[in-house]
Short mmCIF file of the C-alpha atoms (twelve columns), coordinates in Angstrom:
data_MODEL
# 
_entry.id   MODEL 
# 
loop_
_atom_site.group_PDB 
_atom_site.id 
_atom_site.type_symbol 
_atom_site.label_atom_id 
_atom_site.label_alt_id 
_atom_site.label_comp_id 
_atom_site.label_asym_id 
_atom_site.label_seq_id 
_atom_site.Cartn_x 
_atom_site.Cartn_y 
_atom_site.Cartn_z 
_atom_site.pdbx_PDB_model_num 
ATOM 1   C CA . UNK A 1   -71.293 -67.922  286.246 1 
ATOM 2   C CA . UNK A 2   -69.440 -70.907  284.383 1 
ATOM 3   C CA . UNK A 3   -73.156 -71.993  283.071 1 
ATOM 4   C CA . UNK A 4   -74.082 -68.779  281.725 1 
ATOM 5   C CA . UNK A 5   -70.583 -68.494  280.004 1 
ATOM 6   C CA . UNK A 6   -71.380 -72.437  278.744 1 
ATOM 7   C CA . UNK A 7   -75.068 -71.817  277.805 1 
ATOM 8   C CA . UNK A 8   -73.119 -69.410  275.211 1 
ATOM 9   C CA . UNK A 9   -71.458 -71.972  273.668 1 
ATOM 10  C CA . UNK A 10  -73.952 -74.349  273.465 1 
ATOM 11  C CA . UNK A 11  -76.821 -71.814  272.119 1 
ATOM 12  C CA . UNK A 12  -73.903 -71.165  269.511 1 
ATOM 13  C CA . UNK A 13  -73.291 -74.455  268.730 1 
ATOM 14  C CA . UNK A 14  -77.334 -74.811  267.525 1 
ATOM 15  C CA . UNK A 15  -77.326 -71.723  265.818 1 
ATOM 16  C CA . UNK A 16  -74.172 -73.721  263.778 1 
ATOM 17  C CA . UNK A 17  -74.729 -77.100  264.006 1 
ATOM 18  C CA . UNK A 18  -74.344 -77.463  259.875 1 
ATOM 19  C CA . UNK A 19  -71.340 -74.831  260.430 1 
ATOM 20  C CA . UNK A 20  -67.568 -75.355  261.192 1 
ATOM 21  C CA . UNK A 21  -66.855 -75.222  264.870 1 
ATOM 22  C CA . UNK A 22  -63.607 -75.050  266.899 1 
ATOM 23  C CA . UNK A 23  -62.640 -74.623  270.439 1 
ATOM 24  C CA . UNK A 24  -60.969 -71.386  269.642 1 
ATOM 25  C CA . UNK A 25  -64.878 -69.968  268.656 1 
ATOM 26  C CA . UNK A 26  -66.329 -71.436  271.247 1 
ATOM 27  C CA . UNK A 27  -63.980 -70.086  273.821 1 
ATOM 28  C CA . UNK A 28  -64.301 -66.871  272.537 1 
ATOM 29  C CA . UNK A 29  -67.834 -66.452  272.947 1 
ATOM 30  C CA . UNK A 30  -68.057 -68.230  276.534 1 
ATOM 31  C CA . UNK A 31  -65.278 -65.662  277.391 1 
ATOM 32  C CA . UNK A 32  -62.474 -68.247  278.356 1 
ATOM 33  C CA . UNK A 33  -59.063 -69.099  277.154 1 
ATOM 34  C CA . UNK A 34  -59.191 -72.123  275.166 1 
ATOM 35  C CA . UNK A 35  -57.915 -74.065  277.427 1 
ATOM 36  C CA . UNK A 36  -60.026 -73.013  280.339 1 
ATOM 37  C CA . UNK A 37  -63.125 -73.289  277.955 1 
ATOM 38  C CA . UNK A 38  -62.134 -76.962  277.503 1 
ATOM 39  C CA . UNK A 39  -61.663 -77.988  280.886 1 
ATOM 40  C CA . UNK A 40  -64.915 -76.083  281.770 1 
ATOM 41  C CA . UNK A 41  -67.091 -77.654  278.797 1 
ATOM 42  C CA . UNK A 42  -66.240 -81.009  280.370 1 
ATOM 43  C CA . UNK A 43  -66.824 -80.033  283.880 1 
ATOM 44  C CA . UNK A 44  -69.977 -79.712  283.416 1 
ATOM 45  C CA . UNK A 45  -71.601 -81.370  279.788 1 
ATOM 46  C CA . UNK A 46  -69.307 -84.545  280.858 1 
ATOM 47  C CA . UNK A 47  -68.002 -84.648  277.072 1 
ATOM 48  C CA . UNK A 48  -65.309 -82.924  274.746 1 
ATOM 49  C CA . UNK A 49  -66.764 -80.317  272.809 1 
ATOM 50  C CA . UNK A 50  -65.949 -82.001  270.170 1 
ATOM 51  C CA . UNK A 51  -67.774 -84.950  271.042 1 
ATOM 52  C CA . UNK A 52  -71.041 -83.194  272.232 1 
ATOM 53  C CA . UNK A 53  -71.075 -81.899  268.642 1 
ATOM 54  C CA . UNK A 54  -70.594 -84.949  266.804 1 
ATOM 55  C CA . UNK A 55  -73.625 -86.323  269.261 1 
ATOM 56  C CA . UNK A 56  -75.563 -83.996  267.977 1 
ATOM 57  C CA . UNK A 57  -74.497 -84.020  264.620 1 
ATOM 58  C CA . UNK A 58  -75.502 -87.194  264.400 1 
ATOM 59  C CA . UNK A 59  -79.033 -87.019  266.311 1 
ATOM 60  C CA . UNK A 60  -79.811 -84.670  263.643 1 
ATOM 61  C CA . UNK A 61  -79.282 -86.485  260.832 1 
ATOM 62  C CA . UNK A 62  -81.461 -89.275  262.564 1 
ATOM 63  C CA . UNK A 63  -84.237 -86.594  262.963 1 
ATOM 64  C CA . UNK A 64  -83.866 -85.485  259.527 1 
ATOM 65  C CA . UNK A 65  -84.065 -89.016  257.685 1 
ATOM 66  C CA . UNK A 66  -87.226 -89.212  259.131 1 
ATOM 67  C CA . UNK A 67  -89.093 -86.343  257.945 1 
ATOM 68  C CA . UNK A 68  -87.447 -85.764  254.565 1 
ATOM 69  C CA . UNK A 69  -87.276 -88.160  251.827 1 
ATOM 70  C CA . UNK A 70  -83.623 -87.416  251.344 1 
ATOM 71  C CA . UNK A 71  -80.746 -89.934  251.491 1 
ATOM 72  C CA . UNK A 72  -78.947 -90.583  254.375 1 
ATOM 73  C CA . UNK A 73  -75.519 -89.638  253.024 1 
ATOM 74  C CA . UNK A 74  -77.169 -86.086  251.341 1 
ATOM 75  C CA . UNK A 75  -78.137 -84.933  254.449 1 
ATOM 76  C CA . UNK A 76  -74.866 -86.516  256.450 1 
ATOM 77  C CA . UNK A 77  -72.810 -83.800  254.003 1 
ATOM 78  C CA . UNK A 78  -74.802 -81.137  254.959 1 
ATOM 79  C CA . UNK A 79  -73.832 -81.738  258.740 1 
ATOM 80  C CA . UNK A 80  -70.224 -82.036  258.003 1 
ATOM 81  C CA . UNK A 81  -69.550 -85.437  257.279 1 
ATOM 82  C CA . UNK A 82  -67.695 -85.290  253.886 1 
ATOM 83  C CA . UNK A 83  -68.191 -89.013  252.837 1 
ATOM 84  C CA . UNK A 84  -70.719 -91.371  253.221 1 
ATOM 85  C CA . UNK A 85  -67.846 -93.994  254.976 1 
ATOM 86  C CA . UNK A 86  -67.048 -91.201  257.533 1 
ATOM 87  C CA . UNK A 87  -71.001 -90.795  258.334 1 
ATOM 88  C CA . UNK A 88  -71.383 -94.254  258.478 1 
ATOM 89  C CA . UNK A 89  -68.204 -95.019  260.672 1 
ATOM 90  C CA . UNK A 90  -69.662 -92.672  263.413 1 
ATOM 91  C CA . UNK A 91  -72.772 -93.545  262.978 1 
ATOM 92  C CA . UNK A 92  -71.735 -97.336  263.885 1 
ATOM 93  C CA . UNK A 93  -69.662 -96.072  266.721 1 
ATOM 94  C CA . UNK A 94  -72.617 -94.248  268.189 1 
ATOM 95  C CA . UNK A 95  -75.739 -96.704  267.918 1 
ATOM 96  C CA . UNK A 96  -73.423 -100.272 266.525 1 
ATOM 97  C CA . UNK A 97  -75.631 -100.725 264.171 1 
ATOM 98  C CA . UNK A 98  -75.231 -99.004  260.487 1 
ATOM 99  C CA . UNK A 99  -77.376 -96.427  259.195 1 
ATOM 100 C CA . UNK A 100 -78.891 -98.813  256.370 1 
ATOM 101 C CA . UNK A 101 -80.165 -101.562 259.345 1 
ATOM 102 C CA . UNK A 102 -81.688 -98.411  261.343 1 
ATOM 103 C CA . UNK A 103 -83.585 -97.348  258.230 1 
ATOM 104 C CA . UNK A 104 -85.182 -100.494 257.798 1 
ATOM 105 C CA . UNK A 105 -85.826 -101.632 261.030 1 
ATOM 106 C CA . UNK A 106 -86.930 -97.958  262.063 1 
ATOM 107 C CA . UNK A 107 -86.130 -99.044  265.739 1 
ATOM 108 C CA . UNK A 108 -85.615 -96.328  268.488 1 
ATOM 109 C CA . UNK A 109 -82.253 -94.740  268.792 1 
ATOM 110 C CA . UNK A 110 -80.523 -93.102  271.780 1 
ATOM 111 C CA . UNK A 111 -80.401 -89.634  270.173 1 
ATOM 112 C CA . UNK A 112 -78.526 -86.698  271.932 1 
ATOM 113 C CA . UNK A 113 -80.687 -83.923  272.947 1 
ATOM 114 C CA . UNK A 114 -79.285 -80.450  273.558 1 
ATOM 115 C CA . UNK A 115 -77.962 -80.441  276.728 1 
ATOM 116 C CA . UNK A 116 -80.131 -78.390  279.349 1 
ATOM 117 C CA . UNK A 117 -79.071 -77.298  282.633 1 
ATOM 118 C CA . UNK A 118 -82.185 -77.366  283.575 1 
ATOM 119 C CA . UNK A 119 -84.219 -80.446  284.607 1 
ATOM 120 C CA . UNK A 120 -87.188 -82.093  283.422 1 
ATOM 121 C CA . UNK A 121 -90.311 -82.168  285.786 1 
ATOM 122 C CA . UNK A 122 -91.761 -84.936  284.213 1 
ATOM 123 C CA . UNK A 123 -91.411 -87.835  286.446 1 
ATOM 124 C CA . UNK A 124 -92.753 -91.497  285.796 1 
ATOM 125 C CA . UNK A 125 -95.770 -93.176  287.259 1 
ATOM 126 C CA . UNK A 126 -94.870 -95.225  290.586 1 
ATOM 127 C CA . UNK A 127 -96.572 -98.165  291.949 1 
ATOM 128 C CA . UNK A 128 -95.285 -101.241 294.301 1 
ATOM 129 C CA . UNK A 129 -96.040 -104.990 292.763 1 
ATOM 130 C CA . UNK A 130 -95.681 -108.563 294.363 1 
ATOM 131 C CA . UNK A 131 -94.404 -110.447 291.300 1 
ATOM 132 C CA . UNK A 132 -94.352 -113.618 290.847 1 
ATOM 133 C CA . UNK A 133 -91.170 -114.969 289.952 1 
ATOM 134 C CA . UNK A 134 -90.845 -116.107 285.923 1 
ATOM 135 C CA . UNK A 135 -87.871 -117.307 283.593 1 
ATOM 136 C CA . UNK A 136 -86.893 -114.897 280.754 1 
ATOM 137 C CA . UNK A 137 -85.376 -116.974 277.456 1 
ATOM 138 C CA . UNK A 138 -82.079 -114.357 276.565 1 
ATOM 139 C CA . UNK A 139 -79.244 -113.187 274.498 1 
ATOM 140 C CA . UNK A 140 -76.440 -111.981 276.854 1 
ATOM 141 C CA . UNK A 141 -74.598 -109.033 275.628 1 
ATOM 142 C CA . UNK A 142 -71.167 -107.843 276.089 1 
ATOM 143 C CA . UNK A 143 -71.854 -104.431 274.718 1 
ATOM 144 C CA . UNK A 144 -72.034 -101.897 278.617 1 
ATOM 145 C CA . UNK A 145 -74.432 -99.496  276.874 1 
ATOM 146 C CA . UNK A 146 -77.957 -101.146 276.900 1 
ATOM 147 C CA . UNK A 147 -79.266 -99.107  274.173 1 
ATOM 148 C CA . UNK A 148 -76.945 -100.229 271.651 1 
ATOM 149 C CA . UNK A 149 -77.718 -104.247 273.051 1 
ATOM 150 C CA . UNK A 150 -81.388 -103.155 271.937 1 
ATOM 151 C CA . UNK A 151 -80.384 -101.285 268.311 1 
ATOM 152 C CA . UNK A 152 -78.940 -105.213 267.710 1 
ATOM 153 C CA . UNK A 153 -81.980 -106.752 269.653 1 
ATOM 154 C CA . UNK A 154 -84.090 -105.104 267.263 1 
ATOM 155 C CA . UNK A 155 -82.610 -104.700 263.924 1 
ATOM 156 C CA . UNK A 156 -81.784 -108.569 263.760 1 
ATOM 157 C CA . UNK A 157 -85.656 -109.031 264.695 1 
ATOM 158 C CA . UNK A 158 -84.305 -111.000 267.547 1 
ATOM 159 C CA . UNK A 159 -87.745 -111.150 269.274 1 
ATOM 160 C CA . UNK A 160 -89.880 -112.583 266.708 1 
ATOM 161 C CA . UNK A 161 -87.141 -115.087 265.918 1 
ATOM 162 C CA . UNK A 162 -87.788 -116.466 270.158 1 
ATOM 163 C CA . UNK A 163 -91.336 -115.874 269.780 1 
ATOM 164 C CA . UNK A 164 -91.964 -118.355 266.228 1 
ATOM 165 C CA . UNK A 165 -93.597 -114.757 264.694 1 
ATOM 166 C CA . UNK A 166 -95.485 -113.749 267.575 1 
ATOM 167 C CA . UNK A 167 -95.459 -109.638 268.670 1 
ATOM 168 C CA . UNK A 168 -94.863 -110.328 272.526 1 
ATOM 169 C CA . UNK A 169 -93.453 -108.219 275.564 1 
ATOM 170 C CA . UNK A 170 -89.873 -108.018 275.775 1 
ATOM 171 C CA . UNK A 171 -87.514 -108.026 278.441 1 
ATOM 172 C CA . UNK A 172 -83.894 -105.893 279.680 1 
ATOM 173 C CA . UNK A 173 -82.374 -107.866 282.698 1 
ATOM 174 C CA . UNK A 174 -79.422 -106.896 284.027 1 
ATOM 175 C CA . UNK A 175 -77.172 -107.409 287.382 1 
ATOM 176 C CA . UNK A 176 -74.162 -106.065 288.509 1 
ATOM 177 C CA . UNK A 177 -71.136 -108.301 288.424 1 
ATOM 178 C CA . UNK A 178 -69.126 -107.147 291.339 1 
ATOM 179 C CA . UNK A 179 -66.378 -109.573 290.506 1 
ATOM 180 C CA . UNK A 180 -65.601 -108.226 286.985 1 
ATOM 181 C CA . UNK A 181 -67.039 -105.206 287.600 1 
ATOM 182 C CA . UNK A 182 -69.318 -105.093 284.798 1 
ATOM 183 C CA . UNK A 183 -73.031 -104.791 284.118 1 
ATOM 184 C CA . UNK A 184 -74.307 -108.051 282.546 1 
ATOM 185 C CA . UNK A 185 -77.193 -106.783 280.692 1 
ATOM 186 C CA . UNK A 186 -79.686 -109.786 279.055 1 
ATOM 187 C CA . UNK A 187 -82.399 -109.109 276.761 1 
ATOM 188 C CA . UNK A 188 -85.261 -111.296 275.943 1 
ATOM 189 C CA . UNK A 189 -88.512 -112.744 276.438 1 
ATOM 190 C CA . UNK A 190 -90.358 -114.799 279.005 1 
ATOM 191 C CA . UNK A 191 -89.942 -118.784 278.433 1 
ATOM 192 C CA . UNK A 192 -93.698 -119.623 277.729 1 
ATOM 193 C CA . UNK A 193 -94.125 -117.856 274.823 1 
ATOM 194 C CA . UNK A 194 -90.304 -118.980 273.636 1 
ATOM 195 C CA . UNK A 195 -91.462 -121.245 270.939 1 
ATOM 196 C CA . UNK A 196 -89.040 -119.888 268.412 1 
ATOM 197 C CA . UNK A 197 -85.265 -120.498 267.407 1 
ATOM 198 C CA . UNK A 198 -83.800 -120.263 270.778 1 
ATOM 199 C CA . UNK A 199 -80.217 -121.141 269.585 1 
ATOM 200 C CA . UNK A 200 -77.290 -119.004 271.620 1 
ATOM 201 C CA . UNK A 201 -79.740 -118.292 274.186 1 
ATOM 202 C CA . UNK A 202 -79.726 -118.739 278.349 1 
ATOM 203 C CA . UNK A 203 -82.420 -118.997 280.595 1 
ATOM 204 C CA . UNK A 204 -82.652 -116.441 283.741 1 
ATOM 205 C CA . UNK A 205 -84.530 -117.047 286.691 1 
ATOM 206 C CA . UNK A 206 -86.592 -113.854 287.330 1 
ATOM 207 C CA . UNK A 207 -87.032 -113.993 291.493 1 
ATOM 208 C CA . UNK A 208 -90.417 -112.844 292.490 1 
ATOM 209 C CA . UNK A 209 -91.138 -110.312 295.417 1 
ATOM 210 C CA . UNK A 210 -91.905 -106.914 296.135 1 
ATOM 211 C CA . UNK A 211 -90.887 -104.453 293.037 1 
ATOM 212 C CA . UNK A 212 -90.772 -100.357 292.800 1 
ATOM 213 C CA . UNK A 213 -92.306 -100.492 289.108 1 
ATOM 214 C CA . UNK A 214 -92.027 -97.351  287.223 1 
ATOM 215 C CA . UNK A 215 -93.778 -96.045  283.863 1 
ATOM 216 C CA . UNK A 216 -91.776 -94.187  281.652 1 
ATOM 217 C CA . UNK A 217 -93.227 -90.543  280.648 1 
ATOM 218 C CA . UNK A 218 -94.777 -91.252  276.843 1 
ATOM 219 C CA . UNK A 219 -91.823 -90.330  274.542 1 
ATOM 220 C CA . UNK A 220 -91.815 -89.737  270.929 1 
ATOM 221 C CA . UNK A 221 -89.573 -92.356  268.746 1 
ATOM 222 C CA . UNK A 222 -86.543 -89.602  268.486 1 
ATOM 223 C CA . UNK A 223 -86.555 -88.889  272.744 1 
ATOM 224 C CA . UNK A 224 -87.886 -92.005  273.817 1 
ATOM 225 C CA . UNK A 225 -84.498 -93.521  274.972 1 
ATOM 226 C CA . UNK A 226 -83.081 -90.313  276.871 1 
ATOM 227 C CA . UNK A 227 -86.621 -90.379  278.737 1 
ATOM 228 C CA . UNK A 228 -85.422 -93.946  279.840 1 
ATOM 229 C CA . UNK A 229 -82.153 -92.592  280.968 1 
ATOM 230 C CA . UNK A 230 -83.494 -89.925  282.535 1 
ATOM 231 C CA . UNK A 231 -86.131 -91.527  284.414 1 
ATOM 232 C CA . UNK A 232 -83.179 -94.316  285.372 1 
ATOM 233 C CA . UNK A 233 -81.785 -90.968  286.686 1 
ATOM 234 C CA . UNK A 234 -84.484 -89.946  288.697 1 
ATOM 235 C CA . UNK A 235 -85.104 -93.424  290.162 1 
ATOM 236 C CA . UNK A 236 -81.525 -93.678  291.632 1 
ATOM 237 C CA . UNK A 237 -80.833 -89.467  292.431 1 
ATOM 238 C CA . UNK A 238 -83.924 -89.100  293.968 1 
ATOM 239 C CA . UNK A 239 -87.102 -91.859  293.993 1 
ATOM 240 C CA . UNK A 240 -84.819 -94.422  295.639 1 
ATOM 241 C CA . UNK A 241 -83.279 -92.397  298.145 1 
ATOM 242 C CA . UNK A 242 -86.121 -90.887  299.613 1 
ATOM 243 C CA . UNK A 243 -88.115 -93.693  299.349 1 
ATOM 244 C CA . UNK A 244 -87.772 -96.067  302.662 1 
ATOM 245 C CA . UNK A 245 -86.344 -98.881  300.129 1 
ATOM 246 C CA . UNK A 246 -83.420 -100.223 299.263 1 
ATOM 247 C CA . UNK A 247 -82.714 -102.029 296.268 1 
ATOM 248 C CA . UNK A 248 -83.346 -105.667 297.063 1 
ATOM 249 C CA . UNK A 249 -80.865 -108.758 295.295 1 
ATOM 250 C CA . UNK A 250 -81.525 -109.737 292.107 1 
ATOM 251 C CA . UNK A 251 -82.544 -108.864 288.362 1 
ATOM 252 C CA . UNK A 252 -83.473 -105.074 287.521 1 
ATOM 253 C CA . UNK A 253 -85.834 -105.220 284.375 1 
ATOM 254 C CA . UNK A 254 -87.236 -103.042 282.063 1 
ATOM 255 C CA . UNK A 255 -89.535 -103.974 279.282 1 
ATOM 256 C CA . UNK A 256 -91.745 -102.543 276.348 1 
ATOM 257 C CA . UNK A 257 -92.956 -103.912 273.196 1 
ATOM 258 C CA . UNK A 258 -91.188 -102.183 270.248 1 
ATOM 259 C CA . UNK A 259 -93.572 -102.680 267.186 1 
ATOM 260 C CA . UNK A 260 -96.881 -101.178 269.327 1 
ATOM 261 C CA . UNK A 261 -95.061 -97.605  269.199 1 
ATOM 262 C CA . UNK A 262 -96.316 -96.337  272.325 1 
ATOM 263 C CA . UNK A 263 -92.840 -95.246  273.309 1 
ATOM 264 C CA . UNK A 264 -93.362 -96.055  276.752 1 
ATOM 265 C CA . UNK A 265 -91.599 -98.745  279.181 1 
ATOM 266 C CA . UNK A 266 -91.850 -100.321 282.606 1 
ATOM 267 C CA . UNK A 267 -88.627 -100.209 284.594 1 
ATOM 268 C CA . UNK A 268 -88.460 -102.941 287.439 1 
ATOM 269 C CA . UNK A 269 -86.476 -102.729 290.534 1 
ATOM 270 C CA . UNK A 270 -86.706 -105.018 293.139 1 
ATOM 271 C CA . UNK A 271 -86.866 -103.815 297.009 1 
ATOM 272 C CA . UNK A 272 -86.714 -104.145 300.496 1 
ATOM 273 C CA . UNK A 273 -87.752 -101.914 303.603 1 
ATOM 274 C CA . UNK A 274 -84.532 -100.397 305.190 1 
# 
């Protein structure tokens, strides 16, 4: 019952994205109290409902740049943002990058889909691989959302700059720090074809072994990062699991090349029979 009630609000909130919204509408049409429509749109959409809006608010206006030849801050009004500062200050919140470095580097963004109650049945291609071990040449980020360590990775050309000009694989390594608590996420590209500026850089040892390697379902450039969370999703709720595995010690990876716009990745996870 509280889904249909919430499917309400959020079929509303579509129908009105360019609209002013409050909890008191919402609430309304999901038949709650506004205070019971609150605690209910968090329950279950894990956000405020003012939050989830301004996600989506934004996502738009990403999806817009790209198909009109409008400016950023013309279309930002129409979605509610009345200045180009206020636009801009979410907008760097969101992605930390600005809207400007986006635009030029045309990178992919974590855009915020309508929420769906209903899964996806698209699942990624499995395979096992013996690897052999390598060294990855890295930045180390301090940022605990990986796709905003990739908006900077990209935007600042960071690859090309370790390659010498070169259009080579890159790398997302990260490990759990059980000490601080914290995911230490690297990013990055193996060391023999490092012949670049290397300058505030660290070299990870990559251990080889058996890996669970999974292809990410071909994405567009506006839903290619929520098909990496999603299939990081499916990996952990249900491949993983079920599987006869568990995750072995050492670096998870994941790793696509950005400027061949295939909008696909490889997500590696080494493992070990239970």
């Amino acid at each position: 019952m509280e889904r249909i009630q919430i499917r309400l609000a959020l079929d509303y909130i579509e129908e009105h994205l360019k609209d002013e919204l409050d909890n008191k509408i919402l609430a309304q049409i999901s038949g709650y109290s506004e205070y019971h429509f609150i605690r209910i749109f968090r329950k279950h959409i894990h956000l405020t409902p003012a939050d989830y809006i301004r996600k989506r608010r934004i996502s738009e206006i990403v999806r817009r740049i790209g198909e009109k030849n409008r400016s950023i801050s013309a279309i930002a009004f129409e979605y509610g943002f009345n200045s180009k500062e206020n636009f801009t200050r979410a907008f760097k919140n969101e992605h930390n990058i600005l809207p400007t470095e986006w635009k030029t580097a045309n990178c992919s963004l974590r855009l915020f889909m309508p929420f769906s109650f209903e899964s996806s049945n698209t699942q990624p291609t499995v395979s096992m691989q013996h690897l052999e071990g390598f060294a990855l040449i890295a930045y180390q980020f301090n940022e605990e959302l990986p796709p905003k360590c990739w908006n900077i990775y990209n935007v600042e050309k960071r690859s090309v700059k370790l390659s010498g000009g070169d259009v080579v694989e890159d790398f997302g390594a990260m490990i759990w720090d059980n000490e601080k608590k914290q995911l230490n996420y690297h990013i990055g590209i193996k060391a023999d074809v490092a012949k670049g500026d290397t300058t505030n850089t660290i070299q990870l040892k990559i251990s080889g072994g058996l890996y669970a390697v999974f292809e990410t379902p071909t994405a567009t450039q506006h839903d290619f990062v929520s098909t990496i969370r999603s299939t990081w999703d499916w990996i952990y709720r249900n491949w993983l699991p079920n599987s006869g595995y568990h995750k072995a010690p050492g670096f998870e990876l994941e790793s696509y090349i950005e400027n061949s716009r295939k909008y696909t990745e490889r997500i590696y996870i080494p493992i070990e029979k239970e």
